[in-house]
KOLGU-4560 file (N, C-alpha, C; in nm, 3 decimals, padded with zeros to 5 digits):
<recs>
<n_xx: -15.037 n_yy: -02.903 n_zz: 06.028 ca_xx: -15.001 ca_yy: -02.998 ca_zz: 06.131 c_xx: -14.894 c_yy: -02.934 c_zz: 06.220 mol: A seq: 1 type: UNK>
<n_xx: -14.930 n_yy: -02.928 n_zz: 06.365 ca_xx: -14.790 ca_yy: -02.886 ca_zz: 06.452 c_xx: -14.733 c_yy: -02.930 c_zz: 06.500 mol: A seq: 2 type: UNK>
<n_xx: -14.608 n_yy: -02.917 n_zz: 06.527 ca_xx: -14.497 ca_yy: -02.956 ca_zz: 06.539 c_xx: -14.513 c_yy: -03.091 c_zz: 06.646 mol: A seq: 3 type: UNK>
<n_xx: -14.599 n_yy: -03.086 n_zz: 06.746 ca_xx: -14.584 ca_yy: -03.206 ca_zz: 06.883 c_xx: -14.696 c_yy: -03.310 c_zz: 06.846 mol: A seq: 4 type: UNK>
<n_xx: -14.789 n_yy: -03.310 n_zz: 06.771 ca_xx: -14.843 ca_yy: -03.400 ca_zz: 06.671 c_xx: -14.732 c_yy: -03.521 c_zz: 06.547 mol: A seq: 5 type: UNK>
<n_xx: -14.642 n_yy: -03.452 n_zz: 06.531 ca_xx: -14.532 ca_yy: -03.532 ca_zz: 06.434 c_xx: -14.444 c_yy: -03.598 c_zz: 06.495 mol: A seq: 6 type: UNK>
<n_xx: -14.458 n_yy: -03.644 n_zz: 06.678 ca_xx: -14.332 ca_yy: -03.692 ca_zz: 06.713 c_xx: -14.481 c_yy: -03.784 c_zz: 06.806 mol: A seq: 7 type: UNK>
<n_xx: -14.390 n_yy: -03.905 n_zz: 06.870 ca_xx: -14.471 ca_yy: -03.981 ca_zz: 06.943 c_xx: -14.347 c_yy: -04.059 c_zz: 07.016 mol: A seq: 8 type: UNK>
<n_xx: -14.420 n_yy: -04.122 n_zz: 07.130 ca_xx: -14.319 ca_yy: -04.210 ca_zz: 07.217 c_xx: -14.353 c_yy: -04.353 c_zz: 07.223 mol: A seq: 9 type: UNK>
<n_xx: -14.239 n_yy: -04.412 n_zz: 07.135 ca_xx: -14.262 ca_yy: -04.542 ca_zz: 07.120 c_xx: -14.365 c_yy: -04.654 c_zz: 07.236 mol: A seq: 10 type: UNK>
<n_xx: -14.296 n_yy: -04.595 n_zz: 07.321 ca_xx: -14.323 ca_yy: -04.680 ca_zz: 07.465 c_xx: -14.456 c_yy: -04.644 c_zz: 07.481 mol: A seq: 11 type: UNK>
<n_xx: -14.555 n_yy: -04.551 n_zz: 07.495 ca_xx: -14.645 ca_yy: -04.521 ca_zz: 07.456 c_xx: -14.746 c_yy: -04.617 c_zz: 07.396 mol: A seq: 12 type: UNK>
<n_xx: -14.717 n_yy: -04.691 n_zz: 07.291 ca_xx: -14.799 ca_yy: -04.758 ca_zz: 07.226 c_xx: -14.787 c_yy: -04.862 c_zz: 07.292 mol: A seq: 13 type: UNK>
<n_xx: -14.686 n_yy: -04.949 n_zz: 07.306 ca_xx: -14.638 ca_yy: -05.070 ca_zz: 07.339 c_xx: -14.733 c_yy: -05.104 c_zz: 07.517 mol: A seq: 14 type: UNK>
<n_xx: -14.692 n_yy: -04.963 n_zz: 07.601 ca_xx: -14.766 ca_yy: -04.986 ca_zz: 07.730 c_xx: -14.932 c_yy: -04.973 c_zz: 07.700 mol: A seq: 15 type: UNK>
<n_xx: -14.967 n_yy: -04.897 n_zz: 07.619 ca_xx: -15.131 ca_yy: -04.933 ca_zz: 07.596 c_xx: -15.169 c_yy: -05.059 c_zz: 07.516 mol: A seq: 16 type: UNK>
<n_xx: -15.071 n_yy: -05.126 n_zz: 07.441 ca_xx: -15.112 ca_yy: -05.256 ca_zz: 07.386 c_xx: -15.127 c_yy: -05.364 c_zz: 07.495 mol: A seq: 17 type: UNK>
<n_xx: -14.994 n_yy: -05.349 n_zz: 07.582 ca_xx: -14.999 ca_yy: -05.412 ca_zz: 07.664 c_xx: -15.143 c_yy: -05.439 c_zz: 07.837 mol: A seq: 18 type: UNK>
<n_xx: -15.133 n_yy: -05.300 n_zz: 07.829 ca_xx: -15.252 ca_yy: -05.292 ca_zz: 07.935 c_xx: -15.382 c_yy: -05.366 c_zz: 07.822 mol: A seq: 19 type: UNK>
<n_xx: -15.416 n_yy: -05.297 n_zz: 07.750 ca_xx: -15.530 ca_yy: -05.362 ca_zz: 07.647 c_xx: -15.495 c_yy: -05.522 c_zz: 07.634 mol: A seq: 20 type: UNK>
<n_xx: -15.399 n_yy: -05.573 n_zz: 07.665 ca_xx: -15.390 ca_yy: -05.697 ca_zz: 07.651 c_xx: -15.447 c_yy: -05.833 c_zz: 07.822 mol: A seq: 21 type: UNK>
<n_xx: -15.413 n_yy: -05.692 n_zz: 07.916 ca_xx: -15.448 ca_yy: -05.758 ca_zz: 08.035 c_xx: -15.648 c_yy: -05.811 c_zz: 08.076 mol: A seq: 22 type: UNK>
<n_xx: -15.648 n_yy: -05.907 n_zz: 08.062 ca_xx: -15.810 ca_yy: -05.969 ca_zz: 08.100 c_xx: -15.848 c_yy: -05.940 c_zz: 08.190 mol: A seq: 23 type: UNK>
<n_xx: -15.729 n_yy: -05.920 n_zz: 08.360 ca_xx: -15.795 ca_yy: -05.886 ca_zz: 08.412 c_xx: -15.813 c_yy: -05.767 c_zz: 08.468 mol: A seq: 24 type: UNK>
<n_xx: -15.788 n_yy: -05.633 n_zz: 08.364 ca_xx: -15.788 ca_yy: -05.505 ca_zz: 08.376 c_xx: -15.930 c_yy: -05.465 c_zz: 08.277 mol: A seq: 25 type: UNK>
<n_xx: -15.974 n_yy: -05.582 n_zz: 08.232 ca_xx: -16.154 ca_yy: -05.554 ca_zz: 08.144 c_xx: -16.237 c_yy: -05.494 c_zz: 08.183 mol: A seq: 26 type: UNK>
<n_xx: -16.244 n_yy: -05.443 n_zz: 08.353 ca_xx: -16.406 ca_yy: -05.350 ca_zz: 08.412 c_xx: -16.256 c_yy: -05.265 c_zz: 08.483 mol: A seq: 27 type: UNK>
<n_xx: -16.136 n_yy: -05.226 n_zz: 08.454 ca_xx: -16.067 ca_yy: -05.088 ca_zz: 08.508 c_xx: -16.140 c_yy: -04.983 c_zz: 08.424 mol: A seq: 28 type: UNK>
<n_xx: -16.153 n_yy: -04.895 n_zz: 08.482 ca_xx: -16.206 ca_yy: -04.766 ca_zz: 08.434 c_xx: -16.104 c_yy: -04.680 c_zz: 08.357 mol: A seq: 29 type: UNK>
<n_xx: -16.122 n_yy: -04.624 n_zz: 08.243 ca_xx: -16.059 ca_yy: -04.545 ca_zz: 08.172 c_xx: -15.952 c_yy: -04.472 c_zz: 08.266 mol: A seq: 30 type: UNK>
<n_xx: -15.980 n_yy: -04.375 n_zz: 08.420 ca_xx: -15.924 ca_yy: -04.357 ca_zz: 08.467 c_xx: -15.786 c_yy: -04.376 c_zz: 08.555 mol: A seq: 31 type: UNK>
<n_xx: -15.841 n_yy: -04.522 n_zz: 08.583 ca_xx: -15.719 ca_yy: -04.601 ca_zz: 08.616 c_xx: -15.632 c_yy: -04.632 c_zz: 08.507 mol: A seq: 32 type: UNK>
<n_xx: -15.685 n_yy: -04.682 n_zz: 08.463 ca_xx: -15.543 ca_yy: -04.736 ca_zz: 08.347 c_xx: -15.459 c_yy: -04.601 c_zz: 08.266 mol: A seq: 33 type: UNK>
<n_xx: -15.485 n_yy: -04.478 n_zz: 08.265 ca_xx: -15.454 ca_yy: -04.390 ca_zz: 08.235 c_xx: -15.327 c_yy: -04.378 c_zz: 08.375 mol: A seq: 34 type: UNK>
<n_xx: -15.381 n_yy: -04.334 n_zz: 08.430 ca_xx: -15.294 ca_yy: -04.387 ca_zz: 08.600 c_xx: -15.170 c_yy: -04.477 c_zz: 08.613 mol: A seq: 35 type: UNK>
<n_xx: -15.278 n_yy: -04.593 n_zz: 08.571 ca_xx: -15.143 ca_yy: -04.707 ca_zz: 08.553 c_xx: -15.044 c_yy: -04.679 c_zz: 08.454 mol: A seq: 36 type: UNK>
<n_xx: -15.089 n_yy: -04.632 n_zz: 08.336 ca_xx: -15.010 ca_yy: -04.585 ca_zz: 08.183 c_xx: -14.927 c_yy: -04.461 c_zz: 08.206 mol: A seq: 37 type: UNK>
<n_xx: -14.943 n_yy: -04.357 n_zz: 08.297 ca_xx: -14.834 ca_yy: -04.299 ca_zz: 08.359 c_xx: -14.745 c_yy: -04.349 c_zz: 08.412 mol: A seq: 38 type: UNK>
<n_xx: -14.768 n_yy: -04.451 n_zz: 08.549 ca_xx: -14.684 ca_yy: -04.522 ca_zz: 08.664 c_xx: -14.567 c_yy: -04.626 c_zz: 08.580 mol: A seq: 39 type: UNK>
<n_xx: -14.662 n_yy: -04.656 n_zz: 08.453 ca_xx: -14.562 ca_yy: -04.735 ca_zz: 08.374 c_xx: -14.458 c_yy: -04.669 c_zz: 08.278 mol: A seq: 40 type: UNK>
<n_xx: -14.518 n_yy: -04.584 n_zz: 08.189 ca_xx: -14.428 ca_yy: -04.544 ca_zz: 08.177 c_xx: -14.318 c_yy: -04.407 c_zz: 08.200 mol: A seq: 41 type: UNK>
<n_xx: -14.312 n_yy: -04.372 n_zz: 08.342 ca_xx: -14.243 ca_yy: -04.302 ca_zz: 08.404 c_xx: -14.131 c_yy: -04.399 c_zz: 08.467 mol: A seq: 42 type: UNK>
<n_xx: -14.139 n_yy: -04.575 n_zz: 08.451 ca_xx: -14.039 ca_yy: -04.642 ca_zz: 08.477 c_xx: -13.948 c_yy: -04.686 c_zz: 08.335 mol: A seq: 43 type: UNK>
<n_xx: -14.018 n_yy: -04.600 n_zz: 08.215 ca_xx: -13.982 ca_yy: -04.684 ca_zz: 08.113 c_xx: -13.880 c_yy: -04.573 c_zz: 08.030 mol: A seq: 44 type: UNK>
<n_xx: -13.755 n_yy: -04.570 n_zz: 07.956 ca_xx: -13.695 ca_yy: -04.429 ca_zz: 07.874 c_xx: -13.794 c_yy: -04.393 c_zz: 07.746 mol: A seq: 45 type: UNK>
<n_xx: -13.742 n_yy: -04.285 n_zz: 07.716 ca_xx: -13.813 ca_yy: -04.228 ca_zz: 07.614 c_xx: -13.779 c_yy: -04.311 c_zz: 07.447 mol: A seq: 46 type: UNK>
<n_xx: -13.855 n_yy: -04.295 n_zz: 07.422 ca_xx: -13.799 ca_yy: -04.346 ca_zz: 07.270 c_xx: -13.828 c_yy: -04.283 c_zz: 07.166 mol: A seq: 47 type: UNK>
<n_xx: -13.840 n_yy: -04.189 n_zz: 07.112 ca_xx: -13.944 ca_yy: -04.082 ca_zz: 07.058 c_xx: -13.894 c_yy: -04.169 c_zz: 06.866 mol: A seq: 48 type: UNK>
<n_xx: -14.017 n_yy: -04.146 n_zz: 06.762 ca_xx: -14.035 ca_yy: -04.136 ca_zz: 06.664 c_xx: -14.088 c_yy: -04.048 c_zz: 06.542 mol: A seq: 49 type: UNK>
<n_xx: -14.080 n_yy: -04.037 n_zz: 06.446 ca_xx: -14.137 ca_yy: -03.934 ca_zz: 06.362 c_xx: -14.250 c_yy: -04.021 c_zz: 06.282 mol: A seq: 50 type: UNK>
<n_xx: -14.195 n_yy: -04.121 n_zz: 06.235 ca_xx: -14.288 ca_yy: -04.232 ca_zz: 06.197 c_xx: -14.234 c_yy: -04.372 c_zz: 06.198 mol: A seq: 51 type: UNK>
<n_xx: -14.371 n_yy: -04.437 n_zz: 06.212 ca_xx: -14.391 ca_yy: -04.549 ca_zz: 06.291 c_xx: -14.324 c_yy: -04.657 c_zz: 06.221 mol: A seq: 52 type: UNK>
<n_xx: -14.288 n_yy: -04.651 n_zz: 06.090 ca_xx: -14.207 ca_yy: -04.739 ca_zz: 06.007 c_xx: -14.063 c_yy: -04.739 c_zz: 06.060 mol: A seq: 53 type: UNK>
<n_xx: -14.021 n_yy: -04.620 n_zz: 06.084 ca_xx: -13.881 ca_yy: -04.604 ca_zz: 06.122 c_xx: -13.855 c_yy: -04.707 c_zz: 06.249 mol: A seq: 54 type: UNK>
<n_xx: -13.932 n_yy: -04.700 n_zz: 06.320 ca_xx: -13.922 ca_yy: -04.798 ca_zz: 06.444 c_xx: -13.928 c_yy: -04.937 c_zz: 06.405 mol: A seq: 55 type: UNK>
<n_xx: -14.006 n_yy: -04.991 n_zz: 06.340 ca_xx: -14.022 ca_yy: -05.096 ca_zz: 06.261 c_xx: -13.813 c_yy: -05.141 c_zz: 06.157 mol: A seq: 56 type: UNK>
<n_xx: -13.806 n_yy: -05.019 n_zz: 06.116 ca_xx: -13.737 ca_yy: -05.113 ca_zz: 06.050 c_xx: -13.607 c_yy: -05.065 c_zz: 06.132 mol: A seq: 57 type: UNK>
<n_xx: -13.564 n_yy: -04.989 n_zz: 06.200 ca_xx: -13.434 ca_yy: -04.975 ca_zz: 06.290 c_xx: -13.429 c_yy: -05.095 c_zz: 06.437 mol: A seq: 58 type: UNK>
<n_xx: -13.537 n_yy: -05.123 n_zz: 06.478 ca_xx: -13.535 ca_yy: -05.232 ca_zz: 06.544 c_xx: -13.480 c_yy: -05.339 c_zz: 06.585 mol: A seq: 59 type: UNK>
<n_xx: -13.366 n_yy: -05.421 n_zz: 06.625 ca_xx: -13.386 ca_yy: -05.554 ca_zz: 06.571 c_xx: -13.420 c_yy: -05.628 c_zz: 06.654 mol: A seq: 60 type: UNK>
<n_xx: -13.453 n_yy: -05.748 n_zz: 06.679 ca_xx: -13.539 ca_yy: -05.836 ca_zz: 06.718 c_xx: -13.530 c_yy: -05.865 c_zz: 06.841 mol: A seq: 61 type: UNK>
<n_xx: -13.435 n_yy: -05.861 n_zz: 06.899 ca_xx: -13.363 ca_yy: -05.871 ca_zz: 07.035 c_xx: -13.382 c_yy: -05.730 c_zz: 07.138 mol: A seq: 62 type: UNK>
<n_xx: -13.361 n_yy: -05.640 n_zz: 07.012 ca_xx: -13.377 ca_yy: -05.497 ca_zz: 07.134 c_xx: -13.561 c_yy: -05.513 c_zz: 07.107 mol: A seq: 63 type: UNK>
<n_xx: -13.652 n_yy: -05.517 n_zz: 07.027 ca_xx: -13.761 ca_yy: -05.516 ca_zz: 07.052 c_xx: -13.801 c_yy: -05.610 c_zz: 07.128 mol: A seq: 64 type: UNK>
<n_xx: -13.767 n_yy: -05.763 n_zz: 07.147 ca_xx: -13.805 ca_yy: -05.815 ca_zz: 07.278 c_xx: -13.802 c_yy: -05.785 c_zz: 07.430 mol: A seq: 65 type: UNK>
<n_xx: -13.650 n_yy: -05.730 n_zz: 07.447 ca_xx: -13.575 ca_yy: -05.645 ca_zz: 07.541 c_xx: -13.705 c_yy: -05.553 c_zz: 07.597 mol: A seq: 66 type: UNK>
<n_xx: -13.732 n_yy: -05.443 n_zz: 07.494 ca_xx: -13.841 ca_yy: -05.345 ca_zz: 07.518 c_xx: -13.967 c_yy: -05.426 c_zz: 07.564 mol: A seq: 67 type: UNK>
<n_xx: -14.020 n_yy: -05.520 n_zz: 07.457 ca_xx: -14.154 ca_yy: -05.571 ca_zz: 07.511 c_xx: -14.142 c_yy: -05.623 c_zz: 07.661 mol: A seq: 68 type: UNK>
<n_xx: -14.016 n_yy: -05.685 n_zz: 07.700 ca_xx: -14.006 ca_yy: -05.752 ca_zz: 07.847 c_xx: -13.978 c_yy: -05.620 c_zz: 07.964 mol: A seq: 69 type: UNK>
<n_xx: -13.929 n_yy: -05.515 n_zz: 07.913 ca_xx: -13.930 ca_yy: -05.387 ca_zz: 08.014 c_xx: -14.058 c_yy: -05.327 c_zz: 08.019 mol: A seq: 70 type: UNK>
<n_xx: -14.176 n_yy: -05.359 n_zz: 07.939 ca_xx: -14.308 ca_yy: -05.289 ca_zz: 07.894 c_xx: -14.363 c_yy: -05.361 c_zz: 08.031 mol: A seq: 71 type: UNK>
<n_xx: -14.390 n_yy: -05.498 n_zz: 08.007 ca_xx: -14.458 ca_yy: -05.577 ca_zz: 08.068 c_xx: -14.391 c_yy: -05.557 c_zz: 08.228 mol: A seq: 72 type: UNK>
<n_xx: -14.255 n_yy: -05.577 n_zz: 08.273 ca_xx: -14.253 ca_yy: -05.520 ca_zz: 08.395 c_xx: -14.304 c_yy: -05.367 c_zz: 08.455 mol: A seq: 73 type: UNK>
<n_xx: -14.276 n_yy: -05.334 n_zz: 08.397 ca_xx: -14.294 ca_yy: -05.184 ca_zz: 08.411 c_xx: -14.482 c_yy: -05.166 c_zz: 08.430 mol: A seq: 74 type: UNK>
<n_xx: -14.572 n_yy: -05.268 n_zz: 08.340 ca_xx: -14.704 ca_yy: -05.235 ca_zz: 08.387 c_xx: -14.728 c_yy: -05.332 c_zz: 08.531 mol: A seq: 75 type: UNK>
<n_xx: -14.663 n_yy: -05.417 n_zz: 08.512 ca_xx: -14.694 ca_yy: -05.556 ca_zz: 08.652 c_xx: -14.660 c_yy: -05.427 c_zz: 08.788 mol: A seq: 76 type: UNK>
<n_xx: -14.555 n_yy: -05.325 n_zz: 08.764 ca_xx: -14.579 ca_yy: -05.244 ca_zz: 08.866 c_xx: -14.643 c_yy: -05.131 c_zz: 08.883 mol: A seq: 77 type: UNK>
<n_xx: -14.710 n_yy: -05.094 n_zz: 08.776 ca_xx: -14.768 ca_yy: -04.964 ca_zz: 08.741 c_xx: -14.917 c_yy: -05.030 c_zz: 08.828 mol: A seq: 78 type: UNK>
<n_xx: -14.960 n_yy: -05.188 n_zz: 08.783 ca_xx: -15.087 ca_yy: -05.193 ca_zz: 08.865 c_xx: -15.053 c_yy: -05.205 c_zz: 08.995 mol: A seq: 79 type: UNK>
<n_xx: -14.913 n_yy: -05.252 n_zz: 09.021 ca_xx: -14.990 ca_yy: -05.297 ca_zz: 09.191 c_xx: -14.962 c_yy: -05.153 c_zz: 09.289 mol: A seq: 80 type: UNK>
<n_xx: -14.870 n_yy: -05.063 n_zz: 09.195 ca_xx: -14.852 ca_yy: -04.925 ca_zz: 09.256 c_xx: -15.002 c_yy: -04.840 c_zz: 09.269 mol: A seq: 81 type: UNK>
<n_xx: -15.090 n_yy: -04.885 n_zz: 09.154 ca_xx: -15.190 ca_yy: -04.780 ca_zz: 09.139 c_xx: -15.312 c_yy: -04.832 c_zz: 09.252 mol: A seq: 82 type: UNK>
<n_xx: -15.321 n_yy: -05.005 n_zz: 09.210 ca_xx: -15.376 ca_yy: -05.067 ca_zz: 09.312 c_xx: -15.391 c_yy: -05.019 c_zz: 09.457 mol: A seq: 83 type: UNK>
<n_xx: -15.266 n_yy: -05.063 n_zz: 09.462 ca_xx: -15.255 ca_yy: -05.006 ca_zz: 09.631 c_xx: -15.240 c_yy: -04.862 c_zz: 09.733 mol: A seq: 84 type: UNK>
<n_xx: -15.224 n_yy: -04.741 n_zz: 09.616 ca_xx: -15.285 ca_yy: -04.645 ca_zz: 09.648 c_xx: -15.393 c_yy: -04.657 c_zz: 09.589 mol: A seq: 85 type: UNK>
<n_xx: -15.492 n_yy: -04.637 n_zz: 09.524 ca_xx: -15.612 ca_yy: -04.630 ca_zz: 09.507 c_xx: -15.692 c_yy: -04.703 c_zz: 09.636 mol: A seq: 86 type: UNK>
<n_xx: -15.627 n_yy: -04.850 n_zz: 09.714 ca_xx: -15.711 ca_yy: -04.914 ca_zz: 09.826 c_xx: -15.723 c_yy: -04.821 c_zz: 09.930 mol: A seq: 87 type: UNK>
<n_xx: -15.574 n_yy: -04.737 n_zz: 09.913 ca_xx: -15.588 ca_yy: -04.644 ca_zz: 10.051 c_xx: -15.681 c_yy: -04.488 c_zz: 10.045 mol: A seq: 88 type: UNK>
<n_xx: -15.683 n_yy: -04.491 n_zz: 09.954 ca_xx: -15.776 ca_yy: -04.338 ca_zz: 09.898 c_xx: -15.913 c_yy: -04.347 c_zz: 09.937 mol: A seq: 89 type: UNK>
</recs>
């Protein structure tokens, strides 16, 4: 196993749960939302992990809400940024 396989970015997961959560992103194309999943999180800090428990239990409930409510802004602008260049393209 190498070395950039053993680390991951929290935010990462959280912005693809979140896009996967949007209904009306259901016929976006793999491409876009990849797009959008940059735009988002290039507004979001890094959070890096080794494993996924550690995040789980260093957490507490308040900073993980905190995060989930910076996730969700951060995609509300990732679409209308990608949106609206993509109208002009």
């Amino acid at each position: 196993m190498s070395f950039e396989t053993q680390i991951s970015n929290y935010y990462e997961k959280l912005v693809v749960e979140e896009l996967g959560r949007r209904e009306d992103l259901a016929d976006t194309s793999d491409d876009v939302l990849i797009d959008m999943a940059c735009v988002a999180l290039n507004q979001l800090p890094s959070r890096y992990y080794r494993y996924s428990v550690d995040m789980a239990f260093y957490l507490s409930a308040s900073e993980n809400q905190a995060m989930e409510a910076d996730v969700k802004s951060a995609v509300d602008h990732a679409i209308s940024f990608v949106q609206a260049h993509k109208s002009r393209a």
